[in-house]
N, C-alpha and C positions, 0 to 999 in steps of 0.2 A: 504494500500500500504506500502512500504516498510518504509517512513519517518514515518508513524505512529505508523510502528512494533518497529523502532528504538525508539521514542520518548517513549512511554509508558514504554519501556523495559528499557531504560537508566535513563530518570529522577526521576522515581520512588527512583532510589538508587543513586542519586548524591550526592558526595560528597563537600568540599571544590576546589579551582582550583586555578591556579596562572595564570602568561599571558604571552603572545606574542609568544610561540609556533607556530612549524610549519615551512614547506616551500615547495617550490614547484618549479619545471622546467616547468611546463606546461607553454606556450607562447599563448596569445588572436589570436589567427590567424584565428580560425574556421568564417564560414561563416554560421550564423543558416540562413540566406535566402535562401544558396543553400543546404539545407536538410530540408528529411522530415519531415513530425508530431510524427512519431515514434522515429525518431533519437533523435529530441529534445526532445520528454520524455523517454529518457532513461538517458539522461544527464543529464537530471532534477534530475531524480531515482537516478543517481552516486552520484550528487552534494547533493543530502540528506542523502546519508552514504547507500543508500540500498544495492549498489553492495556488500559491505563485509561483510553486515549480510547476506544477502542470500549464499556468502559464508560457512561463520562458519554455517547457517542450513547445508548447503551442507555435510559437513564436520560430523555434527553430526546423522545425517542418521546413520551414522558405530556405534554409542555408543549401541550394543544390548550384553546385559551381558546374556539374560535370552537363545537366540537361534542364536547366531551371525553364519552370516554366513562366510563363508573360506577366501571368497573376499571381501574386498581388506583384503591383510593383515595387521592387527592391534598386536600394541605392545606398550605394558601401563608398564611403572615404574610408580608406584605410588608412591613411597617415591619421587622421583625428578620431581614429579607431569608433568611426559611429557609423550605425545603419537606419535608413528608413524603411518602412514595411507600409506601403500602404493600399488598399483595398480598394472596396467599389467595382469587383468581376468578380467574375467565375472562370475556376480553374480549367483545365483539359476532363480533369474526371469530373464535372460538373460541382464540387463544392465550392461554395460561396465564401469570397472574404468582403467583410464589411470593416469601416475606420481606419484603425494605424496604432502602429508602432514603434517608437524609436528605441535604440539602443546606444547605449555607451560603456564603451571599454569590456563587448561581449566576452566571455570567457569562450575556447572554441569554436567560434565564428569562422568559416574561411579558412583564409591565409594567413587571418590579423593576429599581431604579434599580442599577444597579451599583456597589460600594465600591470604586473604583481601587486605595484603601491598605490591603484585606486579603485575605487570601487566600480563596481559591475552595476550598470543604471537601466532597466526597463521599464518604457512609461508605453500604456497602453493608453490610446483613446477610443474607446466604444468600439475594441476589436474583437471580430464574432466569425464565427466559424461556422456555415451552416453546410450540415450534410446527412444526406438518406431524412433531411427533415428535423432534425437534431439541432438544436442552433448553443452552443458555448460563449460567451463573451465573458470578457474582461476589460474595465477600468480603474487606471491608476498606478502604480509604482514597486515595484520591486527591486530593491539596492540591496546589493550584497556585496560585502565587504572584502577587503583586501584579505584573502589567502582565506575565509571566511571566519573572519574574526567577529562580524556580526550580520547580522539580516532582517532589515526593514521591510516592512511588507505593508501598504495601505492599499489596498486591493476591494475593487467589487466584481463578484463575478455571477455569476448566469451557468445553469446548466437543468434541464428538463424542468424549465419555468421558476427555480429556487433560486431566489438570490440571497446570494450570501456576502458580508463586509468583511476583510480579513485585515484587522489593526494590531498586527505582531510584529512584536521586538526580542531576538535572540541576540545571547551575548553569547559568545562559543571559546571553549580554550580544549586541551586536547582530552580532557575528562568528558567533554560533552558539552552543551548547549542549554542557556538558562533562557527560559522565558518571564519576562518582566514587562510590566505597565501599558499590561495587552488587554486586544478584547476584540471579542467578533459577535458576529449580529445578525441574526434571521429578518432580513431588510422587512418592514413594514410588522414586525411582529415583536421587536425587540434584541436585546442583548446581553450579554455573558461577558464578566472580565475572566482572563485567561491568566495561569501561572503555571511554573512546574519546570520540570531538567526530561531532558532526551537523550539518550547516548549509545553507543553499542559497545560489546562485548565480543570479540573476536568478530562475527558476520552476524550477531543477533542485536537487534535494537532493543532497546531496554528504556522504561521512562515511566512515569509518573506527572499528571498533567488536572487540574483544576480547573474548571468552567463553572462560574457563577451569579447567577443570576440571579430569580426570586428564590430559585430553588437552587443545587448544585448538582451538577457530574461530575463521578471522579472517574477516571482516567488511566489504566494500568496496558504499559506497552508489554510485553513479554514475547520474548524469541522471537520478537518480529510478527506479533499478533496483536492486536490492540483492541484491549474490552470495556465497557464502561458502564456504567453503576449511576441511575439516579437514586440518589440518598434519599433514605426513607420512605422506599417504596421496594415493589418485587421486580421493577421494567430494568434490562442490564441488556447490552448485548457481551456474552462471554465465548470465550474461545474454545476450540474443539476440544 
């Protein structure tokens, strides 16, 4: 799932971190009793960074140097290590891009040389994916830090009609990844602030994670399984 693709992928190359990073407008107001089992694992999914890495995959679908196609159109300065992505067609296999994208200082991009000492900057404007009917979008910001020493995420995203806010802040050093003065939001229904550490273990992610709203979810990663538990009630999704 998406905490494990993050985990593996980040702490591998963590660097040094400093603290207290971060902030957040999201307010506790959501009520996980009055939504479903899917609602709250998709918040789960925000609250462990996945919405803005499935982002930037989003995003990097377009890096085809060998046969790219026409749509969206792309435009790479590689000396100021920036790309544009922008939409308004439909592809050869008929999926649709809508808005834009820009990027700065991508990691794996191309050819582009990457800046080890600054951050990695994706800002989406109302970029949407539509395909087989399916339509994804995201708006908003995904900075990830030099060597991933931290990971800003103010993010809105779209997928089978759910929107979701994702306002997270990691701090990372080679132990693992601290979530701090976070919170994400079931758009039009409310919000949850976000806390807790993510890490792995040889190739297992491991973590513990807080979502709290009127109510709270806790949040137990295990070997790369992730279960969670409304307090004070029987509703959990747990692992095999």
């Amino acid at each position: 799932m998406g905490a494990r693709a993050f985990a593996l992928q980040a702490i591998a190359v963590l660097g040094a971190c400093g603290g207290g990073g971060g902030s957040t407008d999201v307010k506790p107001t959501l009520s996980f009793a009055d939504r479903t089992d899917v609602e709250i694992s998709r918040l789960v999914s925000a609250a462990a960074g996945s919405e803005g890495f499935q982002a930037e995959g989003q995003i990097f679908r377009f890096d085809d140097p060998i046969d790219p196609d026409p749509c969206p159109n792309v435009i790479e300065d590689a000396s100021a290590k920036h790309v544009t992505v922008s939409g308004g067609c439909t592809m050869a296999d008929g999926t649709v891009v809508e808005g834009s994208a820009e990027l700065s200082n991508p990691a794996g991009w191309g050819n582009f040389e990457y800046d080890f000492r600054s951050d990695s900057v994706y800002s989406f404007s109302q970029l949407a994916i539509v395909s087989s009917g399916f339509r994804t979008s995201y708006d908003g910001t995904v900075d990830i830090g030099p060597s991933y020493q931290h990971l800003d995420m103010n993010l809105t995203s779209e997928l089978l009609g759910v929107v979701v806010l994702t306002d997270v802040y990691m701090e990372c050093s080679g132990s693992g990844c601290e979530i701090m003065n976070s919170g994400v939001e079931l758009v039009g229904f409310g919000g949850a602030l976000v806390s807790g550490k993510i890490g792995v273990t040889g190739q297992a992610t491991e973590g513990n994670l807080t979502l709290r709203g009127v109510d709270t979810v806790k949040v137990t990663i295990t070997s790369n399984c992730v279960a969670w538990r409304l307090e004070g009630t029987d509703r959990a999704h747990t692992c095999p």
